[in-house]
TORTOR-142856 format. One line per field, with one value per atom (N, C-alpha, C): x, y, z; atom name. Coordinates in nm, 2 decimals. Last residue first. Layout:
BEGIN
xx: c(X:...)
yy: c(Y:...)
zz: c(Z:...)
atome: c(CA:...)
***
This chain:
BEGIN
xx: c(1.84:1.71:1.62:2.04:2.04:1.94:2.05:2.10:2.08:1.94:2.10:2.10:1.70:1.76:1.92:1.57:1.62:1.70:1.62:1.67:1.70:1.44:1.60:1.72:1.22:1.25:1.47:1.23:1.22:1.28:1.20:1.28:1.29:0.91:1.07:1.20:0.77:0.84:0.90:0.77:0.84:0.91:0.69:0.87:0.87:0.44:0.54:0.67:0.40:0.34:0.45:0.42:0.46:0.49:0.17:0.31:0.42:-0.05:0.01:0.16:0.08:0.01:0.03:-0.03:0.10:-0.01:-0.19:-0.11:-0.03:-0.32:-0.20:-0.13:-0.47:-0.52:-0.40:-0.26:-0.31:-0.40:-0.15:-0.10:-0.17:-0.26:-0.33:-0.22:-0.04:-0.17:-0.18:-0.06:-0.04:-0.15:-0.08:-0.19:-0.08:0.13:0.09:0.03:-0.11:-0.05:0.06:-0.11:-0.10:-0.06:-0.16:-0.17:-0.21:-0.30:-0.18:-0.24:-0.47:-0.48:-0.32:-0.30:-0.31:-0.33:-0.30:-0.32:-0.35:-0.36:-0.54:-0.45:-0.10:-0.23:-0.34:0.07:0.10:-0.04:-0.11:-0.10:-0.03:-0.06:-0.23:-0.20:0.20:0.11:-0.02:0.17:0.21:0.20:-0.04:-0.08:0.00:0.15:-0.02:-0.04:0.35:0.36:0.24:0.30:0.27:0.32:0.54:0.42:0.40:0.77:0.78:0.59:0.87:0.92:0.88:0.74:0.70:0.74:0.76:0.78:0.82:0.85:0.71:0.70:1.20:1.06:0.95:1.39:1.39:1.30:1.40:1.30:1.31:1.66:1.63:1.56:1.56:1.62:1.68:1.20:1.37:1.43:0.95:0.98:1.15:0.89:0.82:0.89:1.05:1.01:0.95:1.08:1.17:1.14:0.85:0.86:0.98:0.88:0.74:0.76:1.15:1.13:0.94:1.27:1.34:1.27:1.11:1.12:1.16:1.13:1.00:1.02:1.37:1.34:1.23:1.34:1.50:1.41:1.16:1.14:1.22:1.37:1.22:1.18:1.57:1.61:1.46:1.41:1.48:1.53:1.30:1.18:1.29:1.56:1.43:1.34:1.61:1.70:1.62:1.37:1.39:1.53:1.44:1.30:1.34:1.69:1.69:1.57:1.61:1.71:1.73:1.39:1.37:1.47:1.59:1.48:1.43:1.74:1.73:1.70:1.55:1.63:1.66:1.45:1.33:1.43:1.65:1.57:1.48:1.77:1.82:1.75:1.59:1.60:1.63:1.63:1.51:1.51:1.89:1.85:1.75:1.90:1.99:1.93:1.75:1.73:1.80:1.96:1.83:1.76:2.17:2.19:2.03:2.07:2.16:2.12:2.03:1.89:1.94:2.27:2.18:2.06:2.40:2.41:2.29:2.23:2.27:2.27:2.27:2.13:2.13:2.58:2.53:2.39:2.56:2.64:2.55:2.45:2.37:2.40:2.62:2.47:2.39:2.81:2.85:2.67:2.70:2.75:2.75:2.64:2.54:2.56:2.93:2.85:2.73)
yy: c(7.68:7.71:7.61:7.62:7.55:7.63:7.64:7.74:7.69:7.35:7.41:7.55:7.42:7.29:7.36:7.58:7.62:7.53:7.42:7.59:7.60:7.21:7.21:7.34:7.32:7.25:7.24:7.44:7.51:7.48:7.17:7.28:7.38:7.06:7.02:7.12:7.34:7.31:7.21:7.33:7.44:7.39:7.02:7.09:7.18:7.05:7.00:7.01:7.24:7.30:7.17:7.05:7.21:7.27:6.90:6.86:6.99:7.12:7.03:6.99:7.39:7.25:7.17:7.75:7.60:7.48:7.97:7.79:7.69:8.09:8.16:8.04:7.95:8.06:8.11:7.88:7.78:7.87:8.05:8.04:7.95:8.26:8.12:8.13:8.42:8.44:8.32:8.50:8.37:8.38:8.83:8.73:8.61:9.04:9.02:8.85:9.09:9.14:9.08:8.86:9.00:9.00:8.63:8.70:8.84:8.54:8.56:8.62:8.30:8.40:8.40:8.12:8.12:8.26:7.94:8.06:8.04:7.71:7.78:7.91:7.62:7.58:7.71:7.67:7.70:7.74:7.52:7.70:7.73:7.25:7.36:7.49:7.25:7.24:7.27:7.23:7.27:7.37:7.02:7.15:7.25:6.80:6.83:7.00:6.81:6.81:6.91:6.94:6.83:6.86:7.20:7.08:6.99:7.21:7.08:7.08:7.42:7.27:7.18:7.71:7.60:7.47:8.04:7.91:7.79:8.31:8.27:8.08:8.29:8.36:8.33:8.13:8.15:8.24:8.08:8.01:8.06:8.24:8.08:8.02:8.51:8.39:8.26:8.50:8.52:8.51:8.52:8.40:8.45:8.78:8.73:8.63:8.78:8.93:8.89:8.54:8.57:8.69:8.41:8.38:8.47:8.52:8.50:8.47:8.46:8.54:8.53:8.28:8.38:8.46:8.05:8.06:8.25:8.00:8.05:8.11:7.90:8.07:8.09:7.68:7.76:7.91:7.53:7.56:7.64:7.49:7.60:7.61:7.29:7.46:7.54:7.12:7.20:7.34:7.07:7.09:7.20:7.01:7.12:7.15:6.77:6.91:6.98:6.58:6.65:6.77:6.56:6.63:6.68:6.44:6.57:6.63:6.16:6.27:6.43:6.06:6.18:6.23:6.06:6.22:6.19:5.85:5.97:6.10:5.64:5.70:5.84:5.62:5.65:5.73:5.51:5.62:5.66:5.24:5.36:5.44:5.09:5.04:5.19:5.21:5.16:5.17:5.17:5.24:5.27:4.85:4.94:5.06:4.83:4.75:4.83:4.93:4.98:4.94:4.73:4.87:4.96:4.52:4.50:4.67:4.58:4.54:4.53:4.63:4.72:4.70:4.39:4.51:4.62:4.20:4.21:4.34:4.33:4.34:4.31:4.28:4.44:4.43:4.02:4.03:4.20:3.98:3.95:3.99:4.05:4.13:4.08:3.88:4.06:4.07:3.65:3.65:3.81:3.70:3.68:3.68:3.73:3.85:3.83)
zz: c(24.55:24.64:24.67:24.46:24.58:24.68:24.15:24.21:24.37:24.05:24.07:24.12:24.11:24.26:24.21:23.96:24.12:24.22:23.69:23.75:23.88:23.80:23.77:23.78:23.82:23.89:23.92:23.54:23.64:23.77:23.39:23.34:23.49:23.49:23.48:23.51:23.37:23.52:23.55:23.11:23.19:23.30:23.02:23.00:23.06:23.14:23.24:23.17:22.93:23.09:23.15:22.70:22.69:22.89:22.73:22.73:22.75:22.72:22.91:22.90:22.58:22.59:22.70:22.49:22.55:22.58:22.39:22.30:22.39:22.57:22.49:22.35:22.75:22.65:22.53:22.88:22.77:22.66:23.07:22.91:22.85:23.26:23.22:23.10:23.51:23.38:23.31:23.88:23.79:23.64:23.96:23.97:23.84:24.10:23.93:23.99:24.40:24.23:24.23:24.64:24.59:24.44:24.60:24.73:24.75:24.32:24.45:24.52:24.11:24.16:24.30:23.84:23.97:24.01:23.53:23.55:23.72:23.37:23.38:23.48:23.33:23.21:23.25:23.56:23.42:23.30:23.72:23.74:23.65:23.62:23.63:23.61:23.71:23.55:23.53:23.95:23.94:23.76:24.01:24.08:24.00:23.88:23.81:23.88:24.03:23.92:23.89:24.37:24.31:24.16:24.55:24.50:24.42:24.61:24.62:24.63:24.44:24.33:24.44:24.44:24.53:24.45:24.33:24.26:24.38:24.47:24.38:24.28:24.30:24.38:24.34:24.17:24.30:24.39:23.90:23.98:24.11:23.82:23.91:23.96:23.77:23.72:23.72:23.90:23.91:23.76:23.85:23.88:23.93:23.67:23.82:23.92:23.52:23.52:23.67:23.38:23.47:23.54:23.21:23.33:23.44:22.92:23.01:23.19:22.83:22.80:22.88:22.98:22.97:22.96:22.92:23.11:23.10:22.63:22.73:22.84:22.65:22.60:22.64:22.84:22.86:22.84:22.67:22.79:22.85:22.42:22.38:22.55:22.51:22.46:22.48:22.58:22.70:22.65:22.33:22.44:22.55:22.18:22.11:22.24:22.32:22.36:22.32:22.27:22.44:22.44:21.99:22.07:22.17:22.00:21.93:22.04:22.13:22.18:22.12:21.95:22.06:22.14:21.70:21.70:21.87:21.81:21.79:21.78:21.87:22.01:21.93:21.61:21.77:21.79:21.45:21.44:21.57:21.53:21.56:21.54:21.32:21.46:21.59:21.09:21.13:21.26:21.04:21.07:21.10:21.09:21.15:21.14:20.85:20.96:21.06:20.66:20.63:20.79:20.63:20.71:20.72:20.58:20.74:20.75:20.32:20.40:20.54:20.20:20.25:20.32:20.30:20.31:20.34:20.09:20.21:20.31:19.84:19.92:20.05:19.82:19.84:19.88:19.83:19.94:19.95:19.60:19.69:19.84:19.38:19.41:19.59:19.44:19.45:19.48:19.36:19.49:19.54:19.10:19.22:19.31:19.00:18.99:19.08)
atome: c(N:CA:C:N:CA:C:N:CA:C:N:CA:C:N:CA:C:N:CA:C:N:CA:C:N:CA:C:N:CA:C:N:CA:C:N:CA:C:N:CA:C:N:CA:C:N:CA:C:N:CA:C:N:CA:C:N:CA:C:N:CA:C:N:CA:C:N:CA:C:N:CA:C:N:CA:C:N:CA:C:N:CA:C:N:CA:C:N:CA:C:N:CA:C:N:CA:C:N:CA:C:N:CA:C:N:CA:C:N:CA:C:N:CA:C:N:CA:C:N:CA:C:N:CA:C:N:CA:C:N:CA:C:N:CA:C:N:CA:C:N:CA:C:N:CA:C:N:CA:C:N:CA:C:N:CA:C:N:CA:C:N:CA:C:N:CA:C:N:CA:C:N:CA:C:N:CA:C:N:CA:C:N:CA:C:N:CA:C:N:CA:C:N:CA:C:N:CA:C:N:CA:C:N:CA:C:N:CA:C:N:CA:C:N:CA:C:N:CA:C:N:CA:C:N:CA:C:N:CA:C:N:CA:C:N:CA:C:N:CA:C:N:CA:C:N:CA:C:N:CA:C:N:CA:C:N:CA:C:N:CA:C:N:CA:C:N:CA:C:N:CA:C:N:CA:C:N:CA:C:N:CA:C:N:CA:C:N:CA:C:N:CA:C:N:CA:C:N:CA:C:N:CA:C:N:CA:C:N:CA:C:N:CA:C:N:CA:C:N:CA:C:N:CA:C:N:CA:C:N:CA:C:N:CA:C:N:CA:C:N:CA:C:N:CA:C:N:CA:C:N:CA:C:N:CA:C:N:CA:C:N:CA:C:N:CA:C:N:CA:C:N:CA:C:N:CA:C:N:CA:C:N:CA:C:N:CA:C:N:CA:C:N:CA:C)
***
């Protein structure tokens, strides 16, 4: 009967350790789909009216990250009308601002702009 009890605390302390271990990789594999899916509906629904559907107007993937996540954050005057609108005013977060353009980045390299 000590043997049985001890073999099952075994066990469960092997498998409790295990999942301990395993939990990170996890949730942030969940996180980063949640981020690509939510940068996806963002792009759809704020960004395509200007940007394309592929990123493919008005969108420079070979500036800098930060330049790029700025004009997300604080918004870019153009050349001409519709002026780049600040969304940080809006709630997005820098983390938020480099999921877009990641996300964007990727948009346009697969369409082969």
């Amino acid at each position: 009967m000590k043997a049985l009890k001890k073999i099952g605390i075994g066990i469960t302390t092997t498998s409790v350790v295990g999942l301990l271990l395993l939990a990170p990789f996890g949730k942030a594999a969940a996180t980063q789909e949640v981020s690509a899916a939510n940068a996806a509906d963002f792009y759809k629904a704020k960004c395509t009216a200007c940007h394309g559907a592929k990123a493919e107007k008005k969108f420079d993937a070979t500036l800098p990250e930060d330049q790029l996540v700025d004009a997300v954050l604080k918004g870019k005057k153009a050349e001409k009308p519709p002026n780049m609108p600040s969304f940080e005013a809006k709630g997005v977060t820098a983390d938020q601002a480099k999921g877009l353009v990641a996300f964007m980045k990727q948009l346009k390299s697969s369409a082969g702009n």
